[in-house]
Wavefront OBJ file of the C-alpha trace (Angstrom):
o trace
v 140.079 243.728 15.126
v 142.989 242.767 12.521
v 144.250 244.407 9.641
v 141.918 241.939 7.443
v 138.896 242.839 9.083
v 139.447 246.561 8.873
v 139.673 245.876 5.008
v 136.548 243.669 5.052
v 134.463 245.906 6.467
v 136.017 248.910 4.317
v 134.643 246.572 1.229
v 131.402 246.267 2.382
v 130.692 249.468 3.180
v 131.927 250.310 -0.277
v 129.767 247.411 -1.630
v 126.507 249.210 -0.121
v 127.863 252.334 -1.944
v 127.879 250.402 -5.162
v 124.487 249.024 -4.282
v 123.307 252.774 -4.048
v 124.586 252.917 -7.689
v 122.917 249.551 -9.051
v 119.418 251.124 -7.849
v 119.782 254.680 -8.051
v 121.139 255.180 -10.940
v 120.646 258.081 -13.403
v 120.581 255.805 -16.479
v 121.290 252.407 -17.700
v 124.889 252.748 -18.434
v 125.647 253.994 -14.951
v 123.743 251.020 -13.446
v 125.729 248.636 -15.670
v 129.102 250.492 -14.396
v 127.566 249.664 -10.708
v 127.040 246.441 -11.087
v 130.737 246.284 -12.273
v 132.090 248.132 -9.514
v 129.853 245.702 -7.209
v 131.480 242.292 -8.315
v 134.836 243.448 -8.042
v 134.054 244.561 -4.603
v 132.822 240.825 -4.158
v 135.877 239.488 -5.883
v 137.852 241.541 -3.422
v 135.877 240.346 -0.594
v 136.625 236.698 -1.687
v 140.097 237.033 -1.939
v 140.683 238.649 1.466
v 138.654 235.508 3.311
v 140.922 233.560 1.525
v 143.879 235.328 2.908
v 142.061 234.784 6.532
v 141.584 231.405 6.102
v 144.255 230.191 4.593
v 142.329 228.216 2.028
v 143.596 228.130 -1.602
v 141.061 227.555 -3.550
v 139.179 230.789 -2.579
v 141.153 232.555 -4.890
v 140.457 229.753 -7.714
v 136.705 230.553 -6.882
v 137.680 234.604 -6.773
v 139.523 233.835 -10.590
v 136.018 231.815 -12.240
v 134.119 234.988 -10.532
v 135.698 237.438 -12.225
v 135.564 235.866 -15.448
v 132.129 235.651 -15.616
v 131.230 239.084 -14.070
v 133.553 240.585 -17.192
v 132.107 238.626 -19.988
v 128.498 239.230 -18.101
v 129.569 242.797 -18.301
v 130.477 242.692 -21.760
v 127.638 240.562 -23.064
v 124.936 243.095 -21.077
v 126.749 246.230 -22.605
v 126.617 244.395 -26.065
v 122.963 243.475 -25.805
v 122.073 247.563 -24.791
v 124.304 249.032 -27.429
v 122.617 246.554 -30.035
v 119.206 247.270 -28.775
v 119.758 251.045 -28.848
v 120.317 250.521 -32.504
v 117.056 248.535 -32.883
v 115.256 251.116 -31.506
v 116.142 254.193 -33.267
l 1 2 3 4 5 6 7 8 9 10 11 12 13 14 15 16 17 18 19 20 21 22 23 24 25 26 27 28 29 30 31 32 33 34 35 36 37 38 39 40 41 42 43 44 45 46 47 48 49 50 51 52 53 54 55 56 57 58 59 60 61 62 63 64 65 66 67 68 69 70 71 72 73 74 75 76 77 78 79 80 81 82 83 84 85 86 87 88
């Protein structure tokens, strides 16, 4: 087992973790913060099979990934914060 591996495996395990977070979270804030913590655990993922395989263009597919996670991010954590206001 290489070095790469080791780290793969270290992700995904941390990935489940964040996947305990997505579903069991307290509230909706800490769910949001999951989901967050599960894409770059993705993105991470991405760009270490790109380092095992050599292929470039991973990491252009890594870049466009974590773009949209952080404006998905941002737009979700808009829309609560603006319905939160509705509803009070």
């Amino acid at each position: 087992m290489t070095f790469l591996d080791i780290i793969v495996l270290l992700l995904t395990i941390a990935g489940i973790f964040s996947s305990f977070i997505v579903i069991l979270g307290k509230n909706r804030w800490k769910r949001l913060l999951g989901v967050s913590m599960l894409s770059a655990k993705v993105n991470m993922i991405i760009i270490v099979f790109a380092l095992i395989t050599g292929r470039t263009f991973y990491l252009d597919i890594a870049l466009v990934y974590t773009i949209l996670s952080y404006i998905g991010v941002n737009v979700i954590a808009d829309f609560m914060v603006e319905r939160g206001k509705e509803l009070k």
